[in-house]
DRENVEX-5766 format. One line per 8 residues: number of its first residue (from 1); for each residue x, y, z of N, C-alpha, C. Coordinates in steps of 0.02 Angstrom, whole numbers, plus 32768, in hexadecimal, padded with zeros to 4 digits. Layout:
NUM) X/Y/Z/X/Y/Z/X/Y/Z; ...;
***
This chain:
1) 2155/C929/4BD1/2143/C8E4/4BBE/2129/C8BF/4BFB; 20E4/C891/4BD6/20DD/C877/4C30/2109/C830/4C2E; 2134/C811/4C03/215B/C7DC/4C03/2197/C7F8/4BFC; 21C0/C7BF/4C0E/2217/C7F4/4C00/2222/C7A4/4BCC; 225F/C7AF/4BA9/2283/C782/4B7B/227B/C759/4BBE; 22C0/C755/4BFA/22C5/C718/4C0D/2277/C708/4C1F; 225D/C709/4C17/2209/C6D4/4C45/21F0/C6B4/4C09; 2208/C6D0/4BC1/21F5/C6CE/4B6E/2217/C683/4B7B;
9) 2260/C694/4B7B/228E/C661/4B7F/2276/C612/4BB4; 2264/C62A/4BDC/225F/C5F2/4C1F/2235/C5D2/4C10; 21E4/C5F0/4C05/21B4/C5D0/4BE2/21B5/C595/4BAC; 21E6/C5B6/4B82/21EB/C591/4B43/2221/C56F/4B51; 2247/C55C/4B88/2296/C52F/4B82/22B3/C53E/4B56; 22BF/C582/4B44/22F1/C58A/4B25/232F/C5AD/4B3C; 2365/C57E/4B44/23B5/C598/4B71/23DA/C5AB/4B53; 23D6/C5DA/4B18/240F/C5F5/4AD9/23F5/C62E/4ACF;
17) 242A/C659/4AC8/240F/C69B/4AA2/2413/C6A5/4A6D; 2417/C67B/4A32/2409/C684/49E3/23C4/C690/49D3; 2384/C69F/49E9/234A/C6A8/49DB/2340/C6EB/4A0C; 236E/C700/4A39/234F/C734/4A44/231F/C777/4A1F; 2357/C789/49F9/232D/C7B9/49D0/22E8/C7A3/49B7; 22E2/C768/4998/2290/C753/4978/2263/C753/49C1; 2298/C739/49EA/2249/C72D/4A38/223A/C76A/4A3C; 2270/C7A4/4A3E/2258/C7ED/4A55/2219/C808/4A1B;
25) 2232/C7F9/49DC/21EF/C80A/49A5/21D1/C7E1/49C2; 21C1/C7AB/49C7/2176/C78A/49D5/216B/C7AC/4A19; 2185/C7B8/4A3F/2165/C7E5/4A84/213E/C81D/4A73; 214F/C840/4A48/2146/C884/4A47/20D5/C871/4A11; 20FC/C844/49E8/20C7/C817/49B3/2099/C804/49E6; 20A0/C7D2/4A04/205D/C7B4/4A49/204A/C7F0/4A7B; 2071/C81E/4A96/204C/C83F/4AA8/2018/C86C/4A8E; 2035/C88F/4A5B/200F/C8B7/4A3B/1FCD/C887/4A17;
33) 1FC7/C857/4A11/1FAC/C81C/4A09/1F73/C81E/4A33; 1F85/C821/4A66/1F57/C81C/4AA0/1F33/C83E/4ABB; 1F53/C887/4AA7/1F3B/C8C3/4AC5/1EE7/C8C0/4A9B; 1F11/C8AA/4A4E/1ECC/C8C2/4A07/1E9D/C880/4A1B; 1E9D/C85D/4A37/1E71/C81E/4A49/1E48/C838/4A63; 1E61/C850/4AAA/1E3B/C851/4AF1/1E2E/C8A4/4AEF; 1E3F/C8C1/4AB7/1E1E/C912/4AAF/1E3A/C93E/4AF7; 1E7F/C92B/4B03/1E8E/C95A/4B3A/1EC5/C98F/4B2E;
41) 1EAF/C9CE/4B43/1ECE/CA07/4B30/1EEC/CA34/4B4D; 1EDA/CA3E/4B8F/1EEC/CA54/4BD8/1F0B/CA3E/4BFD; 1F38/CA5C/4C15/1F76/CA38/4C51/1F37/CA19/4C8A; 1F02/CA25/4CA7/1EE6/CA16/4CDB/1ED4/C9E0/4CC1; 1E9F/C9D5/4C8B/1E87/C9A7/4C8B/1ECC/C958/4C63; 1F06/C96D/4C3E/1F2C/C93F/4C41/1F6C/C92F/4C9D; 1F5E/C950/4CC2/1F5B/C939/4D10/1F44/C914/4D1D; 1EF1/C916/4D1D/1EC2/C8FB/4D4C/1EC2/C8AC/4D23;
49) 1ED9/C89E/4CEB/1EDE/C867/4CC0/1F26/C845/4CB9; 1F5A/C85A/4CD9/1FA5/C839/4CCD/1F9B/C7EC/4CD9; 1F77/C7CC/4CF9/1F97/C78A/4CEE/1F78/C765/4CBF; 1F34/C775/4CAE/1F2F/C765/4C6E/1F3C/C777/4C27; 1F67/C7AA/4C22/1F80/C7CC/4BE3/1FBC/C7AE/4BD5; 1FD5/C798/4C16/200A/C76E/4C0F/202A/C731/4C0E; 1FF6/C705/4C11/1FC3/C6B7/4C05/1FC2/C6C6/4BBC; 1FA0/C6FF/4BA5/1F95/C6F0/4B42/1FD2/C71B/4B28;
57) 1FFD/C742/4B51/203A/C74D/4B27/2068/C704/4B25; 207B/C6E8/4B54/209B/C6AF/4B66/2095/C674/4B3D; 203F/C66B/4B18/2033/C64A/4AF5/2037/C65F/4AB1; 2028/C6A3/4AA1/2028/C6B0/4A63/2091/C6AD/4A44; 20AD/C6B6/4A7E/20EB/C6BC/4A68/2102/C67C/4A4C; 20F0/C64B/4A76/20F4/C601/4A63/20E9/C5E4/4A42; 208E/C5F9/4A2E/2086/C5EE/49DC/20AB/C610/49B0; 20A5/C638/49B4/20D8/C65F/4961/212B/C645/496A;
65) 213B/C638/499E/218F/C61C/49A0/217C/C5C6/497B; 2167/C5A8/4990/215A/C571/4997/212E/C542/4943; 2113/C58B/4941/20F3/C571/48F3/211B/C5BD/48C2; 214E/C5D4/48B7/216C/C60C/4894/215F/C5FE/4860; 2171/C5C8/482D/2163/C5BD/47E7/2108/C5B0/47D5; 20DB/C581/480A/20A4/C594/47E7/2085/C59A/4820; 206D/C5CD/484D/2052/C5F0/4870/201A/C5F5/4847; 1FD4/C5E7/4881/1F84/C604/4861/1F76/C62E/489B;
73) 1F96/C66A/4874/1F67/C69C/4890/1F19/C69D/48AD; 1EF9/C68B/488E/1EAB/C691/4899/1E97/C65C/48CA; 1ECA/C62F/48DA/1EAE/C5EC/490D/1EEF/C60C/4952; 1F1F/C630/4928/1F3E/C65D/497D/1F0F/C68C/4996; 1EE5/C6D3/497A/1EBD/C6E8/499C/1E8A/C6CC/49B4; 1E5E/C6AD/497E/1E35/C674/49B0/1E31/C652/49F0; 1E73/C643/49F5/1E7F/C627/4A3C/1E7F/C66A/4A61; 1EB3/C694/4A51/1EAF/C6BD/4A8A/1E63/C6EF/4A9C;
81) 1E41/C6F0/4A7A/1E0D/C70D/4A6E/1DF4/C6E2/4AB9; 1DF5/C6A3/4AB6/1DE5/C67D/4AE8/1E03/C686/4B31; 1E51/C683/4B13/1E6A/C690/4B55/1E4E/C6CB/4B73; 1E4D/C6FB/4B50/1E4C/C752/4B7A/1E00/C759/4B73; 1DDF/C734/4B60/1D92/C73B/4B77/1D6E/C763/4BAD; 1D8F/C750/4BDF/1D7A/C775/4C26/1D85/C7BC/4C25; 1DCC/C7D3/4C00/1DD8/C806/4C01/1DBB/C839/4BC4; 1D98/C815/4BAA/1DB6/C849/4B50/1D6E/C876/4B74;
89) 1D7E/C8C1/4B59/1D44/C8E9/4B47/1D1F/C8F1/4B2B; 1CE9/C8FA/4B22/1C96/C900/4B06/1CAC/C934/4AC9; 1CA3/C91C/4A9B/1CB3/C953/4A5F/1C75/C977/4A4A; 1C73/C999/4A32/1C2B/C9C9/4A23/1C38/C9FC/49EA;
***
């Protein structure tokens, strides 16, 4: 994982562990999230990209915690589409 729970936690001020388990699903959710955004598939090329994968995991976790009951999908990738811009790969 390139985020751990506590940084999930710190980010979001959250000082309780009753949401752990959902932050860890949404971790596992935003990253894989991010990977299908920015089209990265390879350990090298998700390296050469960690701090921005982890800028739109950080955010994507936040959205889906933060909006759980009505989350829009299509305006969360959107953004990140934005965020990971720099990074995403040329599809073909």
């Amino acid at each position: 994982m390139l985020v751990s729970l506590s940084e999930i936690k710190q980010y979001l001020r959250v000082s309780y562990d009753d949401d752990d388990a959902l932050l860890e699903q949404l971790l596992v959710t935003a990253q894989e999230l991010c990977m299908a955004v920015a089209r990265l598939h390879d350990d090298e090329a998700i390296a050469a990209s960690t701090n921005q994968l982890r800028i739109g995991i950080l955010y994507a976790v936040a959205y889906l915690y933060e909006h759980r009951e009505v989350a829009d999908h299509h305006e969360l990738t959107l953004t990140l589409r934005s965020l990971l811009f720099g990074i995403r790969e040329a599809a073909f």
